[in-house]
C-alpha angles and dihedrals in degrees: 000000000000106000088217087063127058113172133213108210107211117193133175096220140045087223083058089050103048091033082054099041110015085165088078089068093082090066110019098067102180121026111294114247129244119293092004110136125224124200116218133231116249099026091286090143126239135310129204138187119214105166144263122305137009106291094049100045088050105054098042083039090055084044095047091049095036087062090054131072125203086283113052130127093289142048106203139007116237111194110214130179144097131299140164133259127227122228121267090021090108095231120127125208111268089045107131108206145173106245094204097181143028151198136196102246106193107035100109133080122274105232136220104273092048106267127106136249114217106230088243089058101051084039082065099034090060101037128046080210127123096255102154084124081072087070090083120194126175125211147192115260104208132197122267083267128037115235104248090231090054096041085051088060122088116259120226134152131250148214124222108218126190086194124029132243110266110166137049094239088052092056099053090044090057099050086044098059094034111033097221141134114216139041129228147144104225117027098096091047084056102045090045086047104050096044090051084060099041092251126152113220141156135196127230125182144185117216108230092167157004120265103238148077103003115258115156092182091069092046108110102190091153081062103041083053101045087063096045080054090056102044088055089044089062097054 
């Protein structure tokens, strides 16, 4: 690990964290709770778990930085976990990447006939004002200089859902309407977080399934995390 650089992971969930960093097992005996910080072993730096979803992340996330100052323990927030692929993005289950930017995927209205309007759109639709500002996207905002482990990873852009994809027809509709490659549930509260407190901060994920019609039996989390696993190990 740099010594310039000491991260803070932060996970959604406790199975990220300890499929991440098993080793933490020996000496975190029960999950660890919400905002707790957990040194890890070797100086590579602190994890933290702060819950599923947007509004959840957000809020543990603003208490955890409103308790630091700029020189707290660590120098940047690298959000880490699993998340799906859509089809046709080129991208296999077990592919670790660096999501650099996000949208929101499901803020919008659903509309008579069954699809979905994208809030932007019906921002545009209301109003002959310039309102390309209400095509929000959220991005990492990275140090000075880019870790070399992060830089090596392939960048691709997210979508934040409050509700994940489920059929075939929804994931096409949202790629359709937001151009992305991969599906989560925290990345743009992080990255709005982080840059409200000055924070820089990145987001790294490991794709444990494909994004569209629900199919638990082909989701392969064990993997997704394994390679996460590895990835940490090399720092």
């Amino acid at each position: 690990m740099d010594e310039r650089f000491v991260p803070l992971f932060a996970f959604a969930s406790n199975v990220e964290f300890f499929g991440t960093f098993p080793e933490c097992r020996s000496f975190v005996q029960k999950n660890i709770r919400l905002g707790e910080i957990v040194e890890l072993a070797g100086g590579r730096g602190f994890a933290v778990v702060l819950g599923v979803g947007l509004l959840e992340f957000a809020t543990n996330l603003s208490l955890l930085l409103s308790r630091f100052s700029a020189e707290g323990p660590f120098t940047h927030v690298v959000l880490a976990g699993i998340c799906g692929a859509y089809p046709g993005r080129s991208l296999n289950i077990g592919d670790v990447v660096r999501v650099d930017s996000e949208r929101i995927g499901d803020l919008g209205v659903a509309e008579r006939d069954g699809s979905f309007t994208p809030w932007h759109k019906v921002c545009n639709a209301a109003s002959s004002q310039d309102l390309s500002n209400s095509v929000q996207v959220y991005e990492s905002s990275p140090l000075r200089y880019v870790p070399a482990w992060l830089e090596r990873l392939r960048a691709v852009s997210g979508l934040t859902v409050n509700c994940c994809t489920g059929t075939a027809a929804m994931a096409a509709e949202r790629v359709q309407n937001f151009d992305v490659d991969v599906e989560s549930m925290e990345g743009a509260a992080c990255f709005s977080v982080c840059r409200a407190f000055g924070m820089p901060c990145f987001e790294v994920r490991a794709v444990s399934n494909l994004a569209t019609t629900r199919d638990k039996s082909t989701w392969r989390i064990d993997d997704a995390l394994k390679a996460l696993n590895s990835l940490v190990n090399g720092l």
